[in-house]
C-alpha positions as CSV (number, residue, x, y, z in Angstrom):
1,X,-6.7,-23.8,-21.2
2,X,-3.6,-21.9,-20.7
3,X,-3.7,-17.8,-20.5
4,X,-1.2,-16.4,-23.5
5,X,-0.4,-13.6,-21.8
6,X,2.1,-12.8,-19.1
7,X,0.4,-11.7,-16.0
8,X,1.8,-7.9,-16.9
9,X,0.2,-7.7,-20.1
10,X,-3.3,-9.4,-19.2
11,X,-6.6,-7.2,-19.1
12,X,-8.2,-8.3,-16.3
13,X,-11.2,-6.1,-16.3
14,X,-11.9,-7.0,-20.1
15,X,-15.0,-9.8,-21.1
16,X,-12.3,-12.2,-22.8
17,X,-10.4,-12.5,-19.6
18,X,-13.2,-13.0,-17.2
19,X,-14.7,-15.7,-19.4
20,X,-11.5,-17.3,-19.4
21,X,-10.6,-17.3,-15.9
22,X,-14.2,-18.6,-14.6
23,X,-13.6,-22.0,-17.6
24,X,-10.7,-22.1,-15.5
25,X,-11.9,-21.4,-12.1
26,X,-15.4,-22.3,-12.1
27,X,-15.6,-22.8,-8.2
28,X,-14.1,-18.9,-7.9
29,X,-17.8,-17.8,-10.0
30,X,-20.0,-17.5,-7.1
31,X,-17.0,-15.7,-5.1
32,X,-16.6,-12.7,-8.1
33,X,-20.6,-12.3,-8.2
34,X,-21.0,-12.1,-4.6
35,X,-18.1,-9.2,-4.5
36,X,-20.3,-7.4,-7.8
37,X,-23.5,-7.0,-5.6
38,X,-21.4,-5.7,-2.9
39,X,-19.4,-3.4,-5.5
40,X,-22.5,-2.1,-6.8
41,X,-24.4,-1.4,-3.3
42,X,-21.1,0.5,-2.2
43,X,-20.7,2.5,-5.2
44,X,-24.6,3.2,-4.8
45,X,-24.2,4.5,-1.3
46,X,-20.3,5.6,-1.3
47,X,-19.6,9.4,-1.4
48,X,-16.4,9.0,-2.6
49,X,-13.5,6.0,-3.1
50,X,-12.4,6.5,0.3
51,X,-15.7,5.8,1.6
52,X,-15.9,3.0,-0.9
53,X,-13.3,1.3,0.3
54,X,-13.7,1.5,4.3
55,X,-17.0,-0.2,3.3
56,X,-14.7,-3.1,1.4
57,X,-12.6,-2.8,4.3
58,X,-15.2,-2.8,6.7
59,X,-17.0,-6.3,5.0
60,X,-13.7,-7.8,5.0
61,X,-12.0,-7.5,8.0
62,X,-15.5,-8.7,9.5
63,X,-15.1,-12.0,8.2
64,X,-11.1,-12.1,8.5
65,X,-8.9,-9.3,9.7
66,X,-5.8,-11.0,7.5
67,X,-7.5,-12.2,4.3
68,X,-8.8,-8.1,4.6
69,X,-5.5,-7.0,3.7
70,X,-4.5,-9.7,1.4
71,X,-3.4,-12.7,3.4
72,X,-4.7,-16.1,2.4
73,X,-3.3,-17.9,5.6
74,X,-1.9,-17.2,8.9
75,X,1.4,-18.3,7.2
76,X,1.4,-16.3,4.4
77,X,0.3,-12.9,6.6
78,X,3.3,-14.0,8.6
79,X,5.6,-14.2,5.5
80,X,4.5,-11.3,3.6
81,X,5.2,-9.0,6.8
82,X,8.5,-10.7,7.1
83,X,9.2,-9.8,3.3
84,X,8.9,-6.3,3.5
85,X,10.2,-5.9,6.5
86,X,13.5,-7.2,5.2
87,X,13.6,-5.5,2.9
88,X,13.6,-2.6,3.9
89,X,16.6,-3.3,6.5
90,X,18.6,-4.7,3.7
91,X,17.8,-1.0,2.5
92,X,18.9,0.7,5.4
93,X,16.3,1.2,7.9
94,X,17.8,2.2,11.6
95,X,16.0,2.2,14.5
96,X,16.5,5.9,15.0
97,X,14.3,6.1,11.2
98,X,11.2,8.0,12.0
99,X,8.5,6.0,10.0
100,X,5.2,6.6,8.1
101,X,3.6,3.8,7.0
102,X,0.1,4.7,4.6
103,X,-2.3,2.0,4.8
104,X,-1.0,0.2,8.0
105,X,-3.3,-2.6,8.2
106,X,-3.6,-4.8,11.2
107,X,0.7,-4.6,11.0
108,X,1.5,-7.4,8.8
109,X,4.7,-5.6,8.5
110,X,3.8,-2.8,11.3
111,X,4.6,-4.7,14.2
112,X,8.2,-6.1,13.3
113,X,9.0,-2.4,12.5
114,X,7.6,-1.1,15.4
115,X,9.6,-4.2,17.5
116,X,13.1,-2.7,15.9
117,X,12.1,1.0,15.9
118,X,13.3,3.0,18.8
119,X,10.3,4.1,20.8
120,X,7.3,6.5,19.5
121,X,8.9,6.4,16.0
122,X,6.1,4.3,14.2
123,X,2.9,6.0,13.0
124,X,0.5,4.3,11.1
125,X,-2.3,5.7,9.4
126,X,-5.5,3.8,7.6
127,X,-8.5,4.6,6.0
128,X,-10.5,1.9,8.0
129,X,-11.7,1.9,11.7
130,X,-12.2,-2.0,11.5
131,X,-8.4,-3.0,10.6
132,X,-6.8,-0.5,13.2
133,X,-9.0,-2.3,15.9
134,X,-7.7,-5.2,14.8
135,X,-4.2,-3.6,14.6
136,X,-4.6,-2.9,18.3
137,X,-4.7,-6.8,18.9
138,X,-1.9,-7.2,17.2
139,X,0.3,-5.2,19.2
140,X,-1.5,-6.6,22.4
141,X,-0.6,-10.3,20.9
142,X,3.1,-9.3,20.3
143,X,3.5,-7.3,23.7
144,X,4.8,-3.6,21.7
145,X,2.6,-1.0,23.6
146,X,6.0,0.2,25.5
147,X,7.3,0.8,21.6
148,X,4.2,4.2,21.8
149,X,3.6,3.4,18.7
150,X,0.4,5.7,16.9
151,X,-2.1,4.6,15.2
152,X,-4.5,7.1,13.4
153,X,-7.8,7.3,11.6
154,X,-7.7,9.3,7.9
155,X,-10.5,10.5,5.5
156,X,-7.9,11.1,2.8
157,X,-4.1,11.8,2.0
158,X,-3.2,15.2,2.7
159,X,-1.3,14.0,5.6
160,X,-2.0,17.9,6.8
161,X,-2.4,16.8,11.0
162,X,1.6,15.5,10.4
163,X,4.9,17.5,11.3
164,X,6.3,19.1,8.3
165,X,10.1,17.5,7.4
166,X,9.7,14.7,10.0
167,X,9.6,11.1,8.5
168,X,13.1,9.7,7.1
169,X,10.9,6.7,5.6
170,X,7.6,6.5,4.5
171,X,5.5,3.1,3.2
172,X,2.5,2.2,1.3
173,X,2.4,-1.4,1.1
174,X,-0.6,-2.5,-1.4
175,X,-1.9,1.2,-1.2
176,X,-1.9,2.1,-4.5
177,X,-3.0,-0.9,-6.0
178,X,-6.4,-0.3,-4.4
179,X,-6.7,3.3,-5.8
180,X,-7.9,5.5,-8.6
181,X,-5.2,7.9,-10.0
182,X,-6.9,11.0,-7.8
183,X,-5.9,9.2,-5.1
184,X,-2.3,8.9,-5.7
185,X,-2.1,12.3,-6.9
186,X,-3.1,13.5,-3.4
187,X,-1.2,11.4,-2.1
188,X,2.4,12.2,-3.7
189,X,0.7,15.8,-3.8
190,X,1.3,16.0,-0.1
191,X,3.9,13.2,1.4
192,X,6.7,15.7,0.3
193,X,6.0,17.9,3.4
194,X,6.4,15.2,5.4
195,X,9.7,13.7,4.3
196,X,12.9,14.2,6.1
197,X,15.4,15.6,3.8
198,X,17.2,12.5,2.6
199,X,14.2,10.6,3.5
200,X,12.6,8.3,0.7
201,X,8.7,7.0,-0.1
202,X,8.3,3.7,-0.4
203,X,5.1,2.2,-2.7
204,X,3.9,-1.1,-4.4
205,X,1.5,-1.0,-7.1
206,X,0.0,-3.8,-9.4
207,X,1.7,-2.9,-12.8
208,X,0.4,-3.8,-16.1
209,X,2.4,-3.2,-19.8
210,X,-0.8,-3.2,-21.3
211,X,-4.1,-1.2,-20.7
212,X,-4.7,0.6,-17.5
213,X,-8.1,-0.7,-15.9
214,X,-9.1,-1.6,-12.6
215,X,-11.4,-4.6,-11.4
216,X,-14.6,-3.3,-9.5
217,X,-13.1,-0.1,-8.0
218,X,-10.7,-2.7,-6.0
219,X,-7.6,-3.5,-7.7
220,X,-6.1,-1.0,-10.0
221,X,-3.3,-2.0,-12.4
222,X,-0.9,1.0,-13.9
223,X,2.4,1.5,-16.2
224,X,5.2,2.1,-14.4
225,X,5.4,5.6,-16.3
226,X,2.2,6.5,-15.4
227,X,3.4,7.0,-11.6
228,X,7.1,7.8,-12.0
229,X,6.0,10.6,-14.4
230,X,3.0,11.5,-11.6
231,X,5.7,10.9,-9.1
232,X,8.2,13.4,-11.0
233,X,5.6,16.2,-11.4
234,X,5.4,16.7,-7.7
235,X,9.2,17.2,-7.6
236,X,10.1,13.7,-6.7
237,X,12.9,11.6,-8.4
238,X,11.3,8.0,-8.8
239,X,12.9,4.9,-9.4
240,X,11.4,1.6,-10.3
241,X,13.0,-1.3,-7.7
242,X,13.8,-3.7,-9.4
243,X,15.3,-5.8,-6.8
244,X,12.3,-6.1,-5.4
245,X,10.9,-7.7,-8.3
246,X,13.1,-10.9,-7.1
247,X,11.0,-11.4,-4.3
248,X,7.9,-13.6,-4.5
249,X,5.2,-10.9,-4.5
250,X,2.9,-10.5,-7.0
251,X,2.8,-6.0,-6.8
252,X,6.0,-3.9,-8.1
253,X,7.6,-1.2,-6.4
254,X,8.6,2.4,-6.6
255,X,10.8,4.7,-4.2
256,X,10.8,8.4,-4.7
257,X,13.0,11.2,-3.5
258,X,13.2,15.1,-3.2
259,X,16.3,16.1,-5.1
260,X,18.6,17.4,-2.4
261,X,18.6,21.2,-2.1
262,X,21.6,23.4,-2.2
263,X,21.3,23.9,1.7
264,X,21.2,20.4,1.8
265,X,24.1,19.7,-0.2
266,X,27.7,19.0,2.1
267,X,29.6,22.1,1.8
268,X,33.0,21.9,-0.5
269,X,36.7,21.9,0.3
């Protein structure tokens, strides 16, 4: 049995689908009912989706620090670090760039920017206590404490502990994909303080062209337009990458920008 749809256009969260996949995948059943007693006992006791998802976070990383932020293998944790990584240089980053990186992880990608960073210019931020320990042991197992990078702790996204104008680059690598539209709105309602002038923010998302609709408060699929135009309403200039759509990865990705200011502008002849 063959899915009709193009993965951007298929409902995941909708009876039809979910009938269809399990035909498909019947060894994948007890998996998806396992995580919808967890879903239910975290929504039960969660104050909010932040505290939701440290709890997913939390369960996760406890069986496998790199299957907790997506990773199937070893290989593929390896890979999908590598693949943003160069990206980004093919984009421009410096070592003098002064980075943010939202939802750090255990550094799938952290540690190779914080290896070609100059020193003290990586901060990571997470939601979960869990994955930063185990981003501690990543940086013991690939010898960067002299890098000084940071590694903090957040209850949300207003980013308000951070120097104002400071970060030329700022990331969220599978961020978004795990988050209600509040979320994001707090999010992009705030990370403009932050950017350098001529910095840019960096995001993946898991787009649909059909229905918006999330799969047990985990995975959140969106129109492109829904975030540019988010993206646009707190000042930014957002542009869909679609370069990055070449890559093998399954999310999309968006960059935003403040339009340069007057001040900012390079003075005439």
């Amino acid at each position: 049995m063959t899915d009709p749809l193009p993965p951007t256009r298929r409902n995941r969260a909708s009876l039809t689908y979910k009938l269809r996949y399990a035909a498909r995948n019947p060894d994948k059943i007890r998996g998806y009912l396992s995580r919808l007693s967890r879903d239910l006992k975290f929504r039960a006791v969660s104050r909010d989706h932040v505290a939701y998802y440290r709890a997913v976070m939390k369960s996760d990383t406890a069986r496998d620090p790199e299957a907790a932020v997506g990773s199937r293998s070893h290989g593929r944790w390896l890979a999908l670090g590598r693949m943003q990584f160069d990206y980004l240089l093919e984009h421009g980053l410096k070592p003098d760039d002064r980075m943010l990186e939202i939802g750090c992880g255990n550094l799938r990608a952290g540690w190779r920017f914080i290896d070609h960073l100059e020193t003290g210019n990586y901060y990571g931020i997470d939601i979960s206590p869990d994955i930063l320990l185990a981003a501690q042991k990543t940086l013991v197992r690939h010898d960067l404490a002299d890098k000084l990078p940071h590694l903090m702790l957040v209850d949300d996204l207003k980013l308000r502990f951070l120097p104002a104008g400071h970060f030329t680059v700022v990331h969220a690598h599978s961020v978004f994909s795990h988050s209600p539209l509040d979320v994001i709105d707090e999010c992009l309602a705030n990370v403009g303080r932050v950017l350098a002038p001529g910095g840019f923010f960096d995001f993946t998302f898991d787009r649909t062209e059909g229905a918006e609709h999330h799969v047990l408060r985990e995975d959140f699929y969106y129109r492109t337009e829904t975030l540019t135009r988010l993206a646009e309403r707190h000042g930014f200039t957002a542009r869909f990458m679609a370069d990055w759509e070449e890559l093998p990865h399954g999310q999309s990705k968006i960059r935003v920008t403040r339009p340069e200011s007057p001040e900012e502008s390079p003075a005439g002849p």
